[in-house]
VOLO-77872 format. One record per residue (C-alpha): residue number from 0; residue in three letters; x, y, z. Coordinates in steps of 0.05 Angstrom, whole numbers, padded with zeros to 5 digits. Layout:
BEGIN
{NUM, "Ala", {X, Y, Z}}
...
end
This chain:
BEGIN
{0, "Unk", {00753, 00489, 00882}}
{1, "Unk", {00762, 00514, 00820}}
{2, "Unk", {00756, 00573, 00781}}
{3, "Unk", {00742, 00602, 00713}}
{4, "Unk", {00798, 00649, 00689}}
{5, "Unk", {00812, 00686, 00633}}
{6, "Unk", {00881, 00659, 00600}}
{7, "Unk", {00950, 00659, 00635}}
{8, "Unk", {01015, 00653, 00607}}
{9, "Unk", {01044, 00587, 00609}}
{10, "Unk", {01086, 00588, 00670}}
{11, "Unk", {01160, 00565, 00664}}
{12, "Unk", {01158, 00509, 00695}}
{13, "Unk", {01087, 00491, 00668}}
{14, "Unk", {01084, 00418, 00637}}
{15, "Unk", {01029, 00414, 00585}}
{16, "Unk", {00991, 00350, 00559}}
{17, "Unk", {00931, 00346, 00511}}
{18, "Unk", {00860, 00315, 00530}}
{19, "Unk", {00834, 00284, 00463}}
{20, "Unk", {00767, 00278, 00440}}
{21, "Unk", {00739, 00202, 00444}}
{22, "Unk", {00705, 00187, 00386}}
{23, "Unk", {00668, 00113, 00398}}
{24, "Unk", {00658, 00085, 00318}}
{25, "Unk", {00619, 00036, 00347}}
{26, "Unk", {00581, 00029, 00415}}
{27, "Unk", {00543, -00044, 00425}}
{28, "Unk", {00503, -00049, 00491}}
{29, "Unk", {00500, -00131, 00509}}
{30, "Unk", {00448, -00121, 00569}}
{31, "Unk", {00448, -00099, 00629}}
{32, "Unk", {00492, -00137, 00680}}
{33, "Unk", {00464, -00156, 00751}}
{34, "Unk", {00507, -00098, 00780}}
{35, "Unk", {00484, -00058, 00752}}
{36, "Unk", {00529, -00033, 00695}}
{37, "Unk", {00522, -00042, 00617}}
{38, "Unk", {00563, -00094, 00575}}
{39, "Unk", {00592, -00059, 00520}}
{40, "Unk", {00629, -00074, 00470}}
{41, "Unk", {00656, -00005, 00422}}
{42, "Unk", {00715, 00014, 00374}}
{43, "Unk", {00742, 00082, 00401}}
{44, "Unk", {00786, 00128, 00360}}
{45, "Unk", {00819, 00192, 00385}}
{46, "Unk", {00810, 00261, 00355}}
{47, "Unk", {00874, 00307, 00345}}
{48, "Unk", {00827, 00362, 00381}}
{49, "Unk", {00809, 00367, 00453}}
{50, "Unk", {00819, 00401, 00517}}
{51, "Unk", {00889, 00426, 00544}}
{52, "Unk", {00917, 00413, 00614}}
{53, "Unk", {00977, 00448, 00642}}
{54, "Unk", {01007, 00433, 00706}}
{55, "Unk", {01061, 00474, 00755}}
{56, "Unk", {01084, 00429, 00804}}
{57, "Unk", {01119, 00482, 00843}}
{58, "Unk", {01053, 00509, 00872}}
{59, "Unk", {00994, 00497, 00922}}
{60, "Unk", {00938, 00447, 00896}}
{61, "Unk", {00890, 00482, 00855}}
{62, "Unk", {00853, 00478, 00792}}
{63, "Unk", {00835, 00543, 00741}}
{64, "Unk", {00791, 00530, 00684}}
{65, "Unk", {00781, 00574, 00619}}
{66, "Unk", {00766, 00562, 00546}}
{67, "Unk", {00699, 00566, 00522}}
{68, "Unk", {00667, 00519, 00557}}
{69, "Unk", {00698, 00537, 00623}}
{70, "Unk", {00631, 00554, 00642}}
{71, "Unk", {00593, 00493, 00640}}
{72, "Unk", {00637, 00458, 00685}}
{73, "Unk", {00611, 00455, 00766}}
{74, "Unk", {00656, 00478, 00818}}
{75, "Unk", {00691, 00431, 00852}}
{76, "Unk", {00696, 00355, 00847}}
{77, "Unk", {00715, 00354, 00782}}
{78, "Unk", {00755, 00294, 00751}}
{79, "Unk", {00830, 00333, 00750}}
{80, "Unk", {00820, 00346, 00836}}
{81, "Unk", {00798, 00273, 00835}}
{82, "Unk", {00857, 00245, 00798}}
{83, "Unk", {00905, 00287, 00828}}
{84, "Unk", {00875, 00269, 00902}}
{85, "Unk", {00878, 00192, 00877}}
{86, "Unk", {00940, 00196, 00853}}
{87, "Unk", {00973, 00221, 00904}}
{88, "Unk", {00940, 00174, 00960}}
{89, "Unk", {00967, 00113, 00911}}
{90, "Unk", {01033, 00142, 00922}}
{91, "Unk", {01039, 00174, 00977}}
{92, "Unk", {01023, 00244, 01005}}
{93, "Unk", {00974, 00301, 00990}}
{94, "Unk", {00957, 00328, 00919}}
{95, "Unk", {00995, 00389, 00901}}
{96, "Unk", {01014, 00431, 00842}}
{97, "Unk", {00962, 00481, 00805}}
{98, "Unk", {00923, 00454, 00739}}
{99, "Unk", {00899, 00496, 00691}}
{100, "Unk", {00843, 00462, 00643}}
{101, "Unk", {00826, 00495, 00569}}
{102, "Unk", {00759, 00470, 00561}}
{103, "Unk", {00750, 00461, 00487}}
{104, "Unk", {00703, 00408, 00484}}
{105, "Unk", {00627, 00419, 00492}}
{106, "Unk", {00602, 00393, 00562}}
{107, "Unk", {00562, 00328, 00562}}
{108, "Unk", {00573, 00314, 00489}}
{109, "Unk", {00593, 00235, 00478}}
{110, "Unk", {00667, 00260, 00467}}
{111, "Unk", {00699, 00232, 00533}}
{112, "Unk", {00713, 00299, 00552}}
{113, "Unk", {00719, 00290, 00635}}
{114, "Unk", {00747, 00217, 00629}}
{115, "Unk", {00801, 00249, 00584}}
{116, "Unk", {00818, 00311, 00629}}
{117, "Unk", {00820, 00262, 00688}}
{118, "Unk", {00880, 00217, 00648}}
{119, "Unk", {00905, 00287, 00628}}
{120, "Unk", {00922, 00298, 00697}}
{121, "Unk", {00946, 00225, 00709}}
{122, "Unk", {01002, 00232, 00649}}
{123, "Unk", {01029, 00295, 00681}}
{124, "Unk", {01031, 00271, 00745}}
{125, "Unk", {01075, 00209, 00724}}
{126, "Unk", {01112, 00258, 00681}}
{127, "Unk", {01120, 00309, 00739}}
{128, "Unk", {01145, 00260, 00793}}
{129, "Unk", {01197, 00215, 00746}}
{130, "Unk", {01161, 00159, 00764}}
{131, "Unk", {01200, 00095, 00743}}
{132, "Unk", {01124, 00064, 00731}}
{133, "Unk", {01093, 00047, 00667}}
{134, "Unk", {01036, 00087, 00636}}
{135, "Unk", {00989, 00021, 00642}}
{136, "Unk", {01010, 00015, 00712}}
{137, "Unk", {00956, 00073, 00723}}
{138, "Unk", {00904, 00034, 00695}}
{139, "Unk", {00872, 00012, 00762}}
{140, "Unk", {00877, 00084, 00777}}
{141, "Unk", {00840, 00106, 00714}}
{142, "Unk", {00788, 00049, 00725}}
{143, "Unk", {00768, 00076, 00794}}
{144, "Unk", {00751, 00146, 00765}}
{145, "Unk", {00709, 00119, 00715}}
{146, "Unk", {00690, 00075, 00652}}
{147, "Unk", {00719, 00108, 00597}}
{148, "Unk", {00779, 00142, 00640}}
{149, "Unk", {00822, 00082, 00629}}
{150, "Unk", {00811, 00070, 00547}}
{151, "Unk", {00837, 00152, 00555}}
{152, "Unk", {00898, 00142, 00587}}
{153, "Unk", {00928, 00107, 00527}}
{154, "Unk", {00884, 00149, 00489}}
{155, "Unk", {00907, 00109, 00420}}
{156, "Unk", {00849, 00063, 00375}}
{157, "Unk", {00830, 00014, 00420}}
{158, "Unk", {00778, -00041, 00417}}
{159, "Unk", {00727, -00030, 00497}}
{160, "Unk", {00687, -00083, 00534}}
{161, "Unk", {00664, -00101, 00600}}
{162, "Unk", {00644, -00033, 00626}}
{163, "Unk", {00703, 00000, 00585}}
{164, "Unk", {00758, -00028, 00629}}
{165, "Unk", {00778, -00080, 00582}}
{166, "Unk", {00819, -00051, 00528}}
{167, "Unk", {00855, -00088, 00466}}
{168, "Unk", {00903, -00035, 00436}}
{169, "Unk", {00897, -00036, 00354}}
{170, "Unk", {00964, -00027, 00319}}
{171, "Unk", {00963, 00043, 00294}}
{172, "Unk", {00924, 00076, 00239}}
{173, "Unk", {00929, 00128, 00187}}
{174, "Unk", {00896, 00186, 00201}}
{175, "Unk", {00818, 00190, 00182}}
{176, "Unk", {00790, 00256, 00166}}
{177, "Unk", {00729, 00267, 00210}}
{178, "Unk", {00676, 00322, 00225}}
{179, "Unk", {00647, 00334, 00288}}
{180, "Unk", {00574, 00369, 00305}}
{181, "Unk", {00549, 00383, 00356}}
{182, "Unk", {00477, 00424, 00373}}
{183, "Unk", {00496, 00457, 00435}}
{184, "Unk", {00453, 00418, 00475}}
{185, "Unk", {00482, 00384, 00529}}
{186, "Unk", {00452, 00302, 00526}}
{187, "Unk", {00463, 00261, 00607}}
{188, "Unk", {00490, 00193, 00596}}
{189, "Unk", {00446, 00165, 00648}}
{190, "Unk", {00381, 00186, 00613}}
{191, "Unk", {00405, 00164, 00543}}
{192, "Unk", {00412, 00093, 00583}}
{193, "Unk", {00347, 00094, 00610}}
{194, "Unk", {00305, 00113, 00549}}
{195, "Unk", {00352, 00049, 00525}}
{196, "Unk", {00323, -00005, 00574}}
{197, "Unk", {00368, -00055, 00555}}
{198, "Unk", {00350, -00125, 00576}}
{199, "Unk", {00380, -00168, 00626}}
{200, "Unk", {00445, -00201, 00611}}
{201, "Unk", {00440, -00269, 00622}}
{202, "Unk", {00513, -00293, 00610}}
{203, "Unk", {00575, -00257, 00598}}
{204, "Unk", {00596, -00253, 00533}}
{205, "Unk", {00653, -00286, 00504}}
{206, "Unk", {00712, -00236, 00504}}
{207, "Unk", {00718, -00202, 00437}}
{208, "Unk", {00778, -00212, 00380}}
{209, "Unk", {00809, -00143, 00368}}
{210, "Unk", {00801, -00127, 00293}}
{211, "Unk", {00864, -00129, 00251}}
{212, "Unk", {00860, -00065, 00207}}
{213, "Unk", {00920, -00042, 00154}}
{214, "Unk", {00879, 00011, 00120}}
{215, "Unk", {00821, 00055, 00132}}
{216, "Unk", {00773, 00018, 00086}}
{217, "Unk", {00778, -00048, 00136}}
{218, "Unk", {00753, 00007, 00191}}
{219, "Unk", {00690, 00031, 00150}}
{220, "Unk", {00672, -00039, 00142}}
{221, "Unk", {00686, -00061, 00210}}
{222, "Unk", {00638, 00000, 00231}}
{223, "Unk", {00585, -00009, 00185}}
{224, "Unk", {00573, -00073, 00202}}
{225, "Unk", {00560, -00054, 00273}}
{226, "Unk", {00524, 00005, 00306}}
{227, "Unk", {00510, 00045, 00361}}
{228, "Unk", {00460, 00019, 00406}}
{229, "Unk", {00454, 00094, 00444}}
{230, "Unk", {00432, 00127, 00375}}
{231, "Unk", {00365, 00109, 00383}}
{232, "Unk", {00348, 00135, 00446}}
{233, "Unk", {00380, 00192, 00448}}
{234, "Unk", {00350, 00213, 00391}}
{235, "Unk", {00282, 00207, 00420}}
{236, "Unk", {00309, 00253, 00476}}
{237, "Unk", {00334, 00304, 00431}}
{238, "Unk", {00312, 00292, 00367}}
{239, "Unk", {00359, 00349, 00342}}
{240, "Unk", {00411, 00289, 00331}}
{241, "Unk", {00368, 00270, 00268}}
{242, "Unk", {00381, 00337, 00242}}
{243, "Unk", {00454, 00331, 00249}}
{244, "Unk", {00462, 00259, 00227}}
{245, "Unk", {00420, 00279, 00160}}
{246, "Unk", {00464, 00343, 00149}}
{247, "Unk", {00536, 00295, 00157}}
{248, "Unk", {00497, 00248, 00108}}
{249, "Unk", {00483, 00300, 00061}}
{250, "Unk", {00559, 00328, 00064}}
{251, "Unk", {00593, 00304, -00007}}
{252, "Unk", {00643, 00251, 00014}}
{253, "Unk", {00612, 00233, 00082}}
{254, "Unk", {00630, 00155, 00085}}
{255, "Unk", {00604, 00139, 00151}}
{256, "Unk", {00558, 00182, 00185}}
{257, "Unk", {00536, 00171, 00261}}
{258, "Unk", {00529, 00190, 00337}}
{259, "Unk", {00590, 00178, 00387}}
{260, "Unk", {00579, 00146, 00452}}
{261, "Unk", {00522, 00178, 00480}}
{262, "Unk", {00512, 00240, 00440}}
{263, "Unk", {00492, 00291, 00429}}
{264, "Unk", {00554, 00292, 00391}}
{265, "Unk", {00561, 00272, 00315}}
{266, "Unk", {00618, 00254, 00269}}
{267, "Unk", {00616, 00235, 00194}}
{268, "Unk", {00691, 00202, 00160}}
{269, "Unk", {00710, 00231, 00097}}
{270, "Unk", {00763, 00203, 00042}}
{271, "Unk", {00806, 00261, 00054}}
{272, "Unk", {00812, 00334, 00094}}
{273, "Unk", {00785, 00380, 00042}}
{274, "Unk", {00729, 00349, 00045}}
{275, "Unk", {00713, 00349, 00116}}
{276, "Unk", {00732, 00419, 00123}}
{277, "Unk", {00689, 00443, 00060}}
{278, "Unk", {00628, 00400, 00089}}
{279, "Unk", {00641, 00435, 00164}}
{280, "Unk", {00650, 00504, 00132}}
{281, "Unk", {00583, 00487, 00091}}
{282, "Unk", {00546, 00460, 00158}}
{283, "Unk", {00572, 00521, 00207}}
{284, "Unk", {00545, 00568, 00154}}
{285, "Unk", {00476, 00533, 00148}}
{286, "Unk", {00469, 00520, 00232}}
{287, "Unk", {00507, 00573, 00263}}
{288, "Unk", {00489, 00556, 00329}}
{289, "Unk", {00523, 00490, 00322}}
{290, "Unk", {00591, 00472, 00347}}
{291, "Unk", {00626, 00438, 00293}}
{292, "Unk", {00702, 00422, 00281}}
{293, "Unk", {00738, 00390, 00228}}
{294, "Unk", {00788, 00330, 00258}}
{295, "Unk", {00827, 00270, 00245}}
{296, "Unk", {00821, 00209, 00286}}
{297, "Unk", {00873, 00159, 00305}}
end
């Protein structure tokens, strides 16, 4: 079970991996499948901020948590145990080793933040046991722990569908300045997809082509000419979002401006750094009880 802690020293033998921030560009629901599930089809980026998992393989299986959000996490049955317990049934054994998360990211905020810690946990464990496997050889791992657990193991620009377990890696991308908001309010995936109601899916869709981007200007335009289905809805539920989303708007330089995944989490792209960071110093000092971060996203 784990505990909150305030912050140890890195152990010696500590291995350390980061946890990224999933940023979905784009999020279309296709219906509701008979099991079920959504269809989805999204464009996910990865933030160069997010939680920090460090692992000491050398020790009895346990997870510590600390950071800020340590506190918002439940006790026990979180995703680490359950990747480390998965992990080592797939190979053999009983989990082992003591994790300690850095929770950075808010709780329940559209970022990925579990599915990442989870594939945190996976990396290390590959790293810690030498295994002569692949990093995609986790994947039906990841896709037992959840949707977006697998498109976070690779945690690179990918192109999601099916339920988020089919990925098409994009070729890599220049970094695009980003802000983040968020109101400090956590928002529950389930209820954003219930004030949704999507309709029935009658047929599958056709698989989607991955887009073929060399510069950030084909990713605005791939993005604004497709949407987020959740924004809607979750909006209703906590119609804070609006605020946010018209503040990122406002921000000079804001290109794209609009919720990730599920929200309540917001992100507007900007031409350059300066600009996010003046329009996230600008926003903090307006709403300061707003988490907000200044990012790039890959």
């Amino acid at each position: 079970m784990p505990q909150a802690t305030g912050k140890a020293p890195l152990a010696a033998d500590a291995l350390v991996e980061s946890a990224p921030a999933k940023v979905n560009l784009t999020l279309e629901i296709k219906g509701k499948r008979s099991d079920g599930y959504h269809e989805l089809e999204s464009l996910v980026l990865f933030a160069d901020f997010g939680d920090r998992l460090e692992y000491r393989p050398n020790a009895p299986f346990s997870l510590s948590l600390t950071g800020p959000f340590a506190g918002g996490l439940e006790a026990g049955g979180n995703l680490v145990e359950r990747a480390a317990t998965a992990f080592a049934q797939h190979f053999g054994g009983g989990p082992h080793g003591a994790f300690q998360l850095t929770k950075q990211l808010p709780i329940a905020a559209g970022l990925g933040g579990g599915s990442s810690d989870a594939a945190a946990a996976l990396r290390l464990l590959r790293r810690a046991h030498g295994l002569p496997v692949k990093l995609t050889d986790l994947l039906p791992l990841a896709r037992d722990l959840g949707a977006d657990v697998s498109c976070c193991l690779l945690a690179r620009a990918a192109l999601m569908s099916g339920i988020g377990e089919r990925l098409q890696p994009l070729a890599p991308l220049a970094p695009i300045p980003a802000l983040l908001v968020n109101p400090m309010r956590p928002l529950a995936t389930g209820e954003v997809f219930r004030a949704l109601d999507a309709p029935a899916l009658l047929r599958m869709p056709a698989p989607p082509s991955a887009p073929d981007f060399t510069i950030t200007d084909d990713v605005l335009a791939y993005a604004r000419a497709r949407r987020n289905d959740l924004e809607a809805p979750a909006m209703a539920l906590l119609p804070v979002i609006g605020d946010i989303l018209a503040a990122l708007a406002a921000a000079p330089g804001s290109r794209l401006t609009r919720l990730s995944g599920s929200g309540p989490t917001c992100f507007a792209l900007f031409a350059d750094s300066d600009e996010a960071e003046a329009a996230a110093a600008s926003i903090a000092r307006n709403e300061p009880g707003w988490w907000v971060r200044p990012v790039r996203l890959t």
